[in-house]
Each structure stands twice: as structure tokens, then as C-alpha cells.
C-alpha positions as CSV (number, residue, x, y, z in Angstrom):
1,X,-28.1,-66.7,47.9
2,X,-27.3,-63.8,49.2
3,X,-25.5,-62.6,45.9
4,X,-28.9,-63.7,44.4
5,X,-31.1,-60.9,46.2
6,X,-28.3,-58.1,45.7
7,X,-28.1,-58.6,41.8
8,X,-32.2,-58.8,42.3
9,X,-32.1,-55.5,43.8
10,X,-29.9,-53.8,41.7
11,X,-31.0,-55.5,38.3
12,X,-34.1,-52.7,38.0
13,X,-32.1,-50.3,38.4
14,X,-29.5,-50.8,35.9
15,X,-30.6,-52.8,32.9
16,X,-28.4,-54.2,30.6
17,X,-25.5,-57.1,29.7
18,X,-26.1,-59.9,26.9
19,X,-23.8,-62.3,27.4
20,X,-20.0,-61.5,26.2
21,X,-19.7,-64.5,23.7
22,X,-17.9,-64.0,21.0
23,X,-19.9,-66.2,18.6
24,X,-23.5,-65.7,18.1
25,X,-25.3,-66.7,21.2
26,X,-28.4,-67.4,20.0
27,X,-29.3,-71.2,19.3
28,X,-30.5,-72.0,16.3
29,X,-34.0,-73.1,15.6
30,X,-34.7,-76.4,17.2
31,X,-31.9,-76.8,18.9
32,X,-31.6,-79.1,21.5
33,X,-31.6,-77.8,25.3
34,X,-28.3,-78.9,27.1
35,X,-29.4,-80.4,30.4
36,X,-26.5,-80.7,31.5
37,X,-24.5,-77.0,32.2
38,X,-21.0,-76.9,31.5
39,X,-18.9,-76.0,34.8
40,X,-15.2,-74.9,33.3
41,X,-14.0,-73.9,29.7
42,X,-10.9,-72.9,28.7
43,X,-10.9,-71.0,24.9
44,X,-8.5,-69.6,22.9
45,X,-7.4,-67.0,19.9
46,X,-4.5,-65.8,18.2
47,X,-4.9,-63.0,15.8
48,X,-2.1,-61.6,13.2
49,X,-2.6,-58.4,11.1
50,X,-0.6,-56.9,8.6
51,X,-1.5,-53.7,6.7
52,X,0.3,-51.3,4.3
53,X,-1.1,-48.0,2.7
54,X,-0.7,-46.7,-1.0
55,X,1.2,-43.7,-2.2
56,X,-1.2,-41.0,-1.8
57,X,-1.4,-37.0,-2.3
58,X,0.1,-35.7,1.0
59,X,2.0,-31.9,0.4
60,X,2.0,-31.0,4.2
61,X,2.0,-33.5,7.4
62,X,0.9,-32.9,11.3
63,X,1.5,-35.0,14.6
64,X,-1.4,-37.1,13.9
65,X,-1.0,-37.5,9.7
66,X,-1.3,-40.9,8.1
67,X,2.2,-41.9,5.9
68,X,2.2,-43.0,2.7
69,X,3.6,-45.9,1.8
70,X,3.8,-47.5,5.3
71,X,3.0,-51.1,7.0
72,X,2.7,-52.1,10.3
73,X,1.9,-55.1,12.2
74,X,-0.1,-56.3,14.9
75,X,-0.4,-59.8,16.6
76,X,-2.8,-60.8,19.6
77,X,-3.4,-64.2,21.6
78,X,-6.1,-64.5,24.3
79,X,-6.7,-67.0,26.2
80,X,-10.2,-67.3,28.3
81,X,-10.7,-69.3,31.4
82,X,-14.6,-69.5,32.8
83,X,-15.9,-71.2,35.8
84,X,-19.6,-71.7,37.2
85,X,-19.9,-70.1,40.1
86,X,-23.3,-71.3,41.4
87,X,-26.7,-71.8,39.6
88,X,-26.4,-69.3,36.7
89,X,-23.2,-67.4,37.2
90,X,-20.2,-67.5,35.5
91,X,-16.7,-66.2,36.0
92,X,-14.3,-65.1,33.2
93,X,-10.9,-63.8,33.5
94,X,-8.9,-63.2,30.4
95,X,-5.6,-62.6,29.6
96,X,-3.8,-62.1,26.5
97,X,-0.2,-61.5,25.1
98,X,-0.4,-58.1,22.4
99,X,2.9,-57.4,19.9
100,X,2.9,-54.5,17.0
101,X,1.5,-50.7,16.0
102,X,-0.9,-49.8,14.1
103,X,-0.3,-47.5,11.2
104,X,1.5,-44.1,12.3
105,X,1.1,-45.7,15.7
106,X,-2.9,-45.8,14.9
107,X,-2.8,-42.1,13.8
108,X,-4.4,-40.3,10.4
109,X,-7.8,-41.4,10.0
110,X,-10.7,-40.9,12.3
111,X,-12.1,-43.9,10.6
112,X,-8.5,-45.8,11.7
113,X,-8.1,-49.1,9.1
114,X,-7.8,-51.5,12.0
115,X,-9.8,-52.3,15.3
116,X,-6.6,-55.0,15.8
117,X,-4.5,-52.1,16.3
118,X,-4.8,-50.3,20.0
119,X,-3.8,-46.8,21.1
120,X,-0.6,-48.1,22.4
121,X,1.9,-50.7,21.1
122,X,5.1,-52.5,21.7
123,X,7.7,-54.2,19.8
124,X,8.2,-56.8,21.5
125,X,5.4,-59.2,23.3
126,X,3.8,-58.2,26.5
127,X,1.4,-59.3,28.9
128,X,-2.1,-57.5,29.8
129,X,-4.7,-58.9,32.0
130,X,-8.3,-57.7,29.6
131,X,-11.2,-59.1,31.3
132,X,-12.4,-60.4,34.8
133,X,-16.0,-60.4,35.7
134,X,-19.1,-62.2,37.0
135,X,-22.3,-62.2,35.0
136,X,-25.4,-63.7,36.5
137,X,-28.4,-64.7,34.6
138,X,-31.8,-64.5,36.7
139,X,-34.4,-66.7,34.4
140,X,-37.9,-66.2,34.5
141,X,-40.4,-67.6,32.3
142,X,-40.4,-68.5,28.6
143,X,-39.1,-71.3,26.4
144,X,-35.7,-72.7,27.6
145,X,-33.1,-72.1,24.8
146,X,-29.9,-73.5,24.5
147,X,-26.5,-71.8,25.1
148,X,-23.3,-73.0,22.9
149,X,-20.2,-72.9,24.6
150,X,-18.0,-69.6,23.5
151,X,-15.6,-67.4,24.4
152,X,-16.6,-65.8,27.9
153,X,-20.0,-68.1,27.9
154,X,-20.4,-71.7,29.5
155,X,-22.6,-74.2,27.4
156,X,-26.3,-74.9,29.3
157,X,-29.6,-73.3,29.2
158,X,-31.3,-70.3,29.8
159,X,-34.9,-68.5,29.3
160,X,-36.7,-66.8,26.9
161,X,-37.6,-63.9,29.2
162,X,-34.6,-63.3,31.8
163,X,-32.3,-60.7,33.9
164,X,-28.7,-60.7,33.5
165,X,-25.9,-59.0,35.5
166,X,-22.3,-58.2,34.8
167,X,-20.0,-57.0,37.1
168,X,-16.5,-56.2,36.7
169,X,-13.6,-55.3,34.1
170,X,-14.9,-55.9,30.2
171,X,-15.2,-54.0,26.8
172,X,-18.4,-51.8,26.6
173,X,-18.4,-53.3,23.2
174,X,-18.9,-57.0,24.8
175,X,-22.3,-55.2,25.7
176,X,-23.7,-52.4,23.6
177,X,-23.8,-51.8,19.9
178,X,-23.5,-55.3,18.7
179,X,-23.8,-56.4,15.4
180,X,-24.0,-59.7,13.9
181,X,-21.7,-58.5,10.7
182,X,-20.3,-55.8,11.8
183,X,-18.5,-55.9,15.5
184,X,-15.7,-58.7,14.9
185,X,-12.1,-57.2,14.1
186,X,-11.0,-60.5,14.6
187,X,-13.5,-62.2,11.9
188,X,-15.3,-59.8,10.3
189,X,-14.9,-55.7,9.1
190,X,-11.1,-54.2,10.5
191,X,-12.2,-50.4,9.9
192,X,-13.1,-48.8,13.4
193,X,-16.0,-47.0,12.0
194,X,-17.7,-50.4,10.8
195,X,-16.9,-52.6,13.9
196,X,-18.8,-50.0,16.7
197,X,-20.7,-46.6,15.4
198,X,-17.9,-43.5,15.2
199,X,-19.8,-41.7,17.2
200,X,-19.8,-43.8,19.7
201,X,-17.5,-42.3,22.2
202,X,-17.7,-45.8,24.8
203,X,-15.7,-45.9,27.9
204,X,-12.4,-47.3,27.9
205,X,-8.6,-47.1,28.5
206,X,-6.4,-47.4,25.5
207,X,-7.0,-50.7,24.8
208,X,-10.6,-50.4,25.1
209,X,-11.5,-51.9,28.6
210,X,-12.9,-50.5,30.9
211,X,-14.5,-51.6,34.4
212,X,-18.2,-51.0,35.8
213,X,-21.5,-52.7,35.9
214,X,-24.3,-53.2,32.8
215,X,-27.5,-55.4,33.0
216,X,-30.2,-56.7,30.9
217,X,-33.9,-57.3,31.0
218,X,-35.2,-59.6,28.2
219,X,-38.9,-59.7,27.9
220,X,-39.9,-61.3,24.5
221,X,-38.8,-59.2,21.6
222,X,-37.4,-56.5,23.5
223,X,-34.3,-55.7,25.7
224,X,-33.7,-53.2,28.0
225,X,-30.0,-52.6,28.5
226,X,-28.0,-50.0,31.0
227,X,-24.7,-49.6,32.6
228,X,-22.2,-47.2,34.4
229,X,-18.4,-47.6,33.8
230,X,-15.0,-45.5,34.6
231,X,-13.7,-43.8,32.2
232,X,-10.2,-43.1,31.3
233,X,-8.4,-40.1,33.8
234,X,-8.0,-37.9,31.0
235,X,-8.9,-38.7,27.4
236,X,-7.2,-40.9,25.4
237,X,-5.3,-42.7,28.4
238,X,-4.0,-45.6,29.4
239,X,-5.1,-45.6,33.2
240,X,-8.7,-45.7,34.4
241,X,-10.2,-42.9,37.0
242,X,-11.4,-45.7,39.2
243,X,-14.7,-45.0,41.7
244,X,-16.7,-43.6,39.3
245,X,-15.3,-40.3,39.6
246,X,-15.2,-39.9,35.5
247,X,-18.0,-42.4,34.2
248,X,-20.1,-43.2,31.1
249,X,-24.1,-43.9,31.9
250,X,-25.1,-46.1,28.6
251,X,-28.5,-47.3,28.0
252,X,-29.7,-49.5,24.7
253,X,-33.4,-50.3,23.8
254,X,-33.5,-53.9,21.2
255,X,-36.2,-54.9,19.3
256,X,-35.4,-58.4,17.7
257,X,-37.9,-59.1,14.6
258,X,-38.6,-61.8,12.0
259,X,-39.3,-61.1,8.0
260,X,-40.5,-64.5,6.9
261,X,-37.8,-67.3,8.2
262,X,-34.8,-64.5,8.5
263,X,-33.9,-63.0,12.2
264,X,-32.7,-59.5,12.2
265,X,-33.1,-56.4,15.0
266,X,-33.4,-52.9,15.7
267,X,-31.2,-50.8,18.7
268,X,-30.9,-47.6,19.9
269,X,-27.7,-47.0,22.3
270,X,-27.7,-43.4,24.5
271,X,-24.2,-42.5,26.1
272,X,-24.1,-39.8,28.6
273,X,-19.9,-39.4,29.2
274,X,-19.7,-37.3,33.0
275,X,-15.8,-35.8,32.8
276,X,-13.2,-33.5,32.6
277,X,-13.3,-32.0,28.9
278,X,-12.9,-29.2,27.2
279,X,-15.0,-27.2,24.9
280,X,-13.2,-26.9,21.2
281,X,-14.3,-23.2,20.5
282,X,-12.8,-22.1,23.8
283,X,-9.6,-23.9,23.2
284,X,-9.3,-21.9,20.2
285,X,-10.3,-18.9,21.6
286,X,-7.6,-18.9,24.2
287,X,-5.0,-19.6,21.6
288,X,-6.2,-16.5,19.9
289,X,-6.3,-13.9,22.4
290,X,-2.7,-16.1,24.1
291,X,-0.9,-16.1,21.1
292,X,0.0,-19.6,22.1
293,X,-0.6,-23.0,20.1
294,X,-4.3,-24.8,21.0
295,X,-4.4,-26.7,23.7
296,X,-7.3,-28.4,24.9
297,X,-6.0,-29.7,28.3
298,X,-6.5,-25.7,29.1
299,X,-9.7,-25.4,29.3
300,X,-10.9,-28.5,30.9
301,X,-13.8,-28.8,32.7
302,X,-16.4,-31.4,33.9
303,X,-18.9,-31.6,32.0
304,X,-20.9,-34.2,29.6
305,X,-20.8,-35.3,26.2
306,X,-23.9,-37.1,24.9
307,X,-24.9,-39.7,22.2
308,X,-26.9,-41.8,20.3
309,X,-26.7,-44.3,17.3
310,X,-29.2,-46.3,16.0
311,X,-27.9,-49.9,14.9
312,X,-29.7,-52.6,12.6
313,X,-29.2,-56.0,10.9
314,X,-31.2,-58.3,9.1
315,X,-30.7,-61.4,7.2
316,X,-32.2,-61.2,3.3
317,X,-31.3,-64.9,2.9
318,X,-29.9,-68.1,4.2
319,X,-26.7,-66.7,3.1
320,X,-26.4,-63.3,2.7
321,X,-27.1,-60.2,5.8
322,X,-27.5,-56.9,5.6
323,X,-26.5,-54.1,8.4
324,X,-27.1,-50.4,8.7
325,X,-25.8,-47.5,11.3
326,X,-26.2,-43.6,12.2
327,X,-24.5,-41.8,15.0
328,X,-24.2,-38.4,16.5
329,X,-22.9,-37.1,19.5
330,X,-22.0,-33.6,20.7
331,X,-19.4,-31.7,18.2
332,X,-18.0,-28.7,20.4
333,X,-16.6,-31.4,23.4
334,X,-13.5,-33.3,22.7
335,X,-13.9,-36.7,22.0
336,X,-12.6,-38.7,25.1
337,X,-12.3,-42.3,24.6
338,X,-12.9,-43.5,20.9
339,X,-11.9,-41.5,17.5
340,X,-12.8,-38.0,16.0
341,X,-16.5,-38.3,14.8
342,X,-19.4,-36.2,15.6
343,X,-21.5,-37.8,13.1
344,X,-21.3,-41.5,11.6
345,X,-22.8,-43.0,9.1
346,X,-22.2,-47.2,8.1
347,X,-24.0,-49.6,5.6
348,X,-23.0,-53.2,4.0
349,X,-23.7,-56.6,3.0
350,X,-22.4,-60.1,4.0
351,X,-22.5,-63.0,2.5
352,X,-21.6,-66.2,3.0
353,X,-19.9,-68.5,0.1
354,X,-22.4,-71.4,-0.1
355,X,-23.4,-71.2,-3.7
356,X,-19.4,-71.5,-4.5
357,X,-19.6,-74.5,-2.7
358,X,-17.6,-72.4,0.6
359,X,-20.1,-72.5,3.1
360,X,-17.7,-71.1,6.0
361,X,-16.3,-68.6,3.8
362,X,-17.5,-64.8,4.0
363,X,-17.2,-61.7,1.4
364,X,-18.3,-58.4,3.0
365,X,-19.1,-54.9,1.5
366,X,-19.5,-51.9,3.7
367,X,-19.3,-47.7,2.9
368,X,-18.9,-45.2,5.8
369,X,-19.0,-41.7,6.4
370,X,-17.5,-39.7,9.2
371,X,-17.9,-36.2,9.3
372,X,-17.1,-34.0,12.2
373,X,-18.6,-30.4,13.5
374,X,-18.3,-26.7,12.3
375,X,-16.0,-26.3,15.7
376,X,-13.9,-29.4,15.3
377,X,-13.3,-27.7,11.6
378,X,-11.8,-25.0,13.2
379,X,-10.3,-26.4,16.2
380,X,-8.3,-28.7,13.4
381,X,-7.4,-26.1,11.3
382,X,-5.8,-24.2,14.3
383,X,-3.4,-27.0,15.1
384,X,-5.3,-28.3,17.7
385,X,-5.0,-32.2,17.8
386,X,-7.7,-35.2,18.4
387,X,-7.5,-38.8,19.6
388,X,-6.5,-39.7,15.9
389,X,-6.4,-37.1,13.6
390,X,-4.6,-34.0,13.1
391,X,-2.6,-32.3,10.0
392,X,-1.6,-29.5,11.7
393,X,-3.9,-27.6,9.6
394,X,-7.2,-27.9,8.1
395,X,-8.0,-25.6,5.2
396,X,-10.8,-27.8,3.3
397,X,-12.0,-29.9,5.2
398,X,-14.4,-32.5,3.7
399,X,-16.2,-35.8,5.2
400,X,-14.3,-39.3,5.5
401,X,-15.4,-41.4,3.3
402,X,-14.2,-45.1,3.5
403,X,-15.3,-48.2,1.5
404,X,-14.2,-51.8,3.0
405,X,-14.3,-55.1,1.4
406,X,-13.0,-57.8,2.9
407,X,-12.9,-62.2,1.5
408,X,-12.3,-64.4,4.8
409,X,-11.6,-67.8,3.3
410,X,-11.9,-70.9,6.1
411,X,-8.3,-72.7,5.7
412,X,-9.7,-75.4,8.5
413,X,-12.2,-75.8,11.0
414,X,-10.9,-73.3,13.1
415,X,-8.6,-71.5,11.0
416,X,-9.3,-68.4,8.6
417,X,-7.3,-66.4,6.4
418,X,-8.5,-63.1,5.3
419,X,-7.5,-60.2,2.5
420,X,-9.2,-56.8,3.6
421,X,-8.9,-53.5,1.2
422,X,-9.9,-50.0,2.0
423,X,-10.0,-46.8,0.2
424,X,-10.4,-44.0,2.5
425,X,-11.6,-40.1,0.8
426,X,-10.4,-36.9,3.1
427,X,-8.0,-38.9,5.7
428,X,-8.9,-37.0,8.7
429,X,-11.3,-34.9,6.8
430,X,-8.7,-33.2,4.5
431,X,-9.3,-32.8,1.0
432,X,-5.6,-31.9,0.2
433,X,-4.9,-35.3,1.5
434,X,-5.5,-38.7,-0.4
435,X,-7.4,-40.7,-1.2
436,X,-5.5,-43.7,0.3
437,X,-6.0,-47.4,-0.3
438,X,-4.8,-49.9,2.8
439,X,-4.3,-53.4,1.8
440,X,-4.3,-56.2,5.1
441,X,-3.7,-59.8,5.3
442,X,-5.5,-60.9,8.7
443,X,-4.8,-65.1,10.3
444,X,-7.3,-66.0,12.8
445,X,-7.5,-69.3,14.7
446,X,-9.3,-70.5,17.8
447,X,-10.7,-73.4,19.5
């Protein structure tokens, strides 16, 4: 109880949190109400990921340049434990065995082919510990709806109009910036820049989790969502700055709508990222009047970098789903967490393969385009390096642009087996480089 009245308190506060299922959450229409909640679940996933890049124009290379003709490998299995912990509360922990690189060691495009592959890698199988955390659902008034049991969500009921709190160690991405055709590396879109907004700089360490707080205020149509969460202790990095010291302050605005019988919704997400960074025209600067090669790390300060995105989805048919985003964020700081984007752009379609008589079966289609600032340009073209990208030089630079297409055919109930292409324009916005096609073969299961 007493639990209860904190979370109360602090709910107002701090909106935010839906709940961090993997599958959709919301119950279809009619659905019955389960009665009777579900007190212990234990899920699973195991992900495998293999990608190789064409031949493509490449006459000078830097740190951070894409290869051609290259392959890598990644493979990923999770397994999620959950728990009630009283009336409306649930505890998750999560733990998962990661193997593999992404291409050049997920360097070479700001846009990177695959949101499989992490910052960091390993040859040989190792153990990490990705989620533990607490989220409480407050229930007020409205219809009941049902809840299906999921990854990281318990099977029951909850209400229309609601407060939820999470506490503890997730992926900002569990939270913010979801997308019904567009979020899922594991199922649906691999390219970073399709999966989460480019510009969307979210707090994390180098395998993109992070610990802090978010909740959410549903009220009809709408959702109010906030949160605060550590960031890394310098960009880029696989340790947190625990206490808050570095942080991200996020806050997202829904509007859920219906055209006719087909669901869809509008968000706004805001990310204000409190840390130690450092400008990009003053690194350059110093290396000018120094003599001495860029470095960023010099002339680090804390300071913020802010921004938005706008993210929308809606379902055309039965069958087939349309998505749309736009993101900026501020171009002279250096990114911290995510990839090299100051401005983001993302469109497609999905549709599902009923009228081939392949009703779990999916074929996507999305374009993107990255494009970075005037002093990101320069700071490029003077050898500096980002979290991805870097040719050691940037004499025409030019905006990423990436198609994706992807067929995921269902091999079994809970089986899939997927062929993804991608042709990315300017790898990390150099016209002298590419264009590059990436070809993937990606094996999901889970129960």
C-alpha cells in the first residue's frame, strides 16, 4: 500500500510508460476480459542475423568507413521472467546471451543496416543482464480491456483511462517512439533509422539500456508520457553515469484515432539530453589554431542537446499499414547516445500476405533520409569522428538516403524467416562513397 501512495505521488509529476510488451498490447475489438490475472510467465526469443554489403565505389577509407564486400553476424536469445507483485504490478528481469558484430563493427552509415547489431560485440557468446523493473498500473475509470500475455506483460485486465509507472533498468525504446510497423528489429524493419527516429538521440549504454523512471497518463484518446534516465558517462559508452548526474528528460504527447474501422495515432516525443558534450565548431576550431587532429573530448562541457520527432501510423486496410516520421535535434552538439543525424526523415507501407493466402506473412517498404548540419559537415571533413560515421574526410557531402524492403515469411507458429535488402546513397553522407546494397537473412523464434 504504501508503494501505492508513492507511485500516486510521483505519477503527476512524471507522466509516461506504456507497457513494455513486445507484441501489440492492445486487445482486439470484443475481446474478452481475462478475470482471472496471470501471476508468473516465463517468455522467450532467439534472434540470428546475417548480412553482407555489395561492391561499392569507395577510393579513400576513415576509422568509421563501411567495407565493401563484407558480412557479419549477429545472434541474440532472451529470456523473460515476470511475476505479480501485488494488485497491478509486475516484475520483469531479463537476461539474454548476445554473439557477433555488426558490419565494420556497426561502423559506416549513420543510418546503420541493423538494430540486431550493438555498439559492442564478441566472438564468442556472453552473458548480459538487459532489463529489471517494476511497472505499476493505477486504473481509474473506463471500459475494462483485456491484456494478452507478452514479453515483459502478464495476461489480465486493465482500464480504459489509467496511470502507469515504471521504475528501473529498460530500453527508452520499450517506452517512447513506438511504432506498430516500424520499432521491431527482431520482426519487422533492421535499418536503425526505420526502427526509432535518427534524430532521436535516446539514453542508453552501448546496448541501448539505460536505467530511470517514465510514466503514463491515459485519458481517452490521449497519453501523456515523461521520464528521466542516466545517460552513458561519456558518449557512446558502455557504462552508465548512475544518479542522474548525466540524464535525458523525455516527454511524448499520443493521440490514438480511428478512420472508419482502421486504428492508427499521432506522437510527438521531446528529449532534452543534460551532459558533458562538446560543441563541433569549437572542436574544429581548436584543431585549427592547435595544429593538432579534431578531438571532441577537448572541448567538453555540460550542456544540452534537444529534440523532437513527430511519429504516425495508420492502418489503410485489414491488411495493409502505413507509417510516417520527422526528426530534428540540435546540429552543432555531438550526438551522445544513438547515431549521426541532425535531421530524419522515414516513410513506408506494410502489408500483410492474406490475399496470397499467407495471413502471418509480412512485406514492408520504407525510404529514409538522414541528413546532418552545416557544422557536422565540417567537423567530418576535418577528420573528426561520430558515433558511426567518419571517412576521414568529407569533401561532398550529401544526404543518406536508404530504401529497405524486407519479406518475413511465417515457417510455423512461432517461427519466421526473413530476407531484408537495403540500398543506402551517400554512406555517412559522402557522395564519393557508394551507393551500397546490404543483403540479410534474419531467423526469429519465440514462445
Amino acid at each position: 500500500m504504501a508503494a501505492k501512495w508513492t507511485a500516486l505521488v510521483i505519477a503527476p509529476l512524471v507522466f509516461g510508460c506504456p507497457g513494455l510488451a513486445v507484441a501489440d498490447d492492445q486487445p482486439a475489438a470484443g475481446a474478452p476480459v481475462n478475470t482471472v490475472p496471470e501471476t508468473f510467465a516465463v517468455h522467450g526469443q532467439f534472434t540470428y542475423v546475417e548480412q553482407e554489403t555489395s561492391s561499392f565505389n569507395a577510393p579513400y577509407a576513415g576509422p568509421n568507413s563501411l567495407s565493401p564486400d563484407s558480412g557479419r553476424e549477429t545472434t541474440d536469445a532472451t529470456l523473460y521472467l515476470g511475476g505479480a507483485l501485488w494488485s497491478g504490478a509486475e516484475l520483469w528481469i531479463n537476461g539474454e546471451v548476445d554473439q557477433g558484430f555488426g558490419l565494420n563493427n556497426t561502423l559506416g552509415v549513420a543510418g546503420f543496416p541493423s538494430a540486431e547489431a550493438y555498439k559492442v560485440g564478441k566472438n564468442q557468446p556472453y552473458l548480459r543482464f538487459t532489463r529489471g523493473f517494476v511497472r505499476d498500473t493505477f486504473n481509474l475509470n473506463g471500459d475494462q480491456e483485456a491484456v494478452e500475455s507478452a514479453q515483459n506483460q502478464l495476461a489480465g485486465s486493465r482500464s480504459e483511462n489509467r496511470w502507469v509507472l515504471t521504475v528501473g533498468k529498460i530500453s527508452v525504446g520499450d517506452i517512447f517512439d513506438i511504432n506498430p510497423y516500424a520499432h521491431d528489429p527482431r520482426g519487422d524493419f533492421l535499418n536503425w533509422t526505420a526502427v526509432d527516429a535518427g534524430t532521436f538521440d535516446y539514453a542508453a549504454d552501448a546496448w541501448g539500456y539505460t536505467v530511470g523512471a517514465a510514466a503514463e497518463w491515459y485519458q481517452g484518446p490521449w497519453t501523456l508520457r515523461s521520464g528521466v534516465f542516466d545517460l552513458s558517462n561519456i558518449p557512446n559508452s558502455v557504462h552508465l553515469d548512475p544518479g542522474f548526474h548525466e540524464f535525458q528528460l523525455l516527454a511524448e504527447v499520443e493521440h490514438r484515432q480511428r478512420i472508419g474501422d482502421h486504428a492508427g495515432n499521432v506522437m510527438v516525443t521531446v528529449f532534452d539530453s543534460r551532459g558533458r558534450m562538446g560543441l563541433l565548431d569549437q572542436a574544429v576550431a581548436l584543431a585549427e589554431s592547435t595544429d593538432t587532429p579534431v578531438n571532441i573530448a577537448a572541448v567538453r562541457q555540460y550542456r544540452s542537446r534537444l529534440g523532437a520527432d513527430v511519429n504516425a501510423s495508420q492502418e489503410l486496410t485489414a491488411d495493409l499499414g502505413t507509417f510516417l516520421r520527422f526528426g530534428k535535434a540540435a546540429g552543432n552538439v555531438e550526438a551522445y547516445e544513438f547515431t549521426d543525424v541532425d535531421q530524419s526523415l522515414s516513410a513506408g507501407l506494410s502489408l500483410k500476405g492474406t490475399t496470397w493466402h499467407r495471413a502471418q506473412d509480412t512485406v514492408a517498404l520504407a525510404l529514409m533520409e538522414n541528413k546532418i548540419s552545416g557544422e557536422r559537415e565540417a567537423y567530418l571533413n576535418a577528420g573528426g569522428l561520430g558515433i558511426l560515421v567518419g571517412d576521414g574526410k568529407l569533401p561532398h557531402p550529401g544526404p543518406e538516403d536508404i530504401l529497405e524492403t524486407y519479406y518475413s515469411a511465417a515457417m510455423f507458429s512461432h517461427f519466421a524467416l526473413t530476407f531484408d535488402y537495403q540500398w543506402i546513397d551517400h554512406p555517412a553522407y559522402n557522395r564519393d562513397r557508394g551507393p551500397v546494397s546490404v543483403y540479410a537473412v534474419r531467423f526469429h523464434a519465440q514462445f
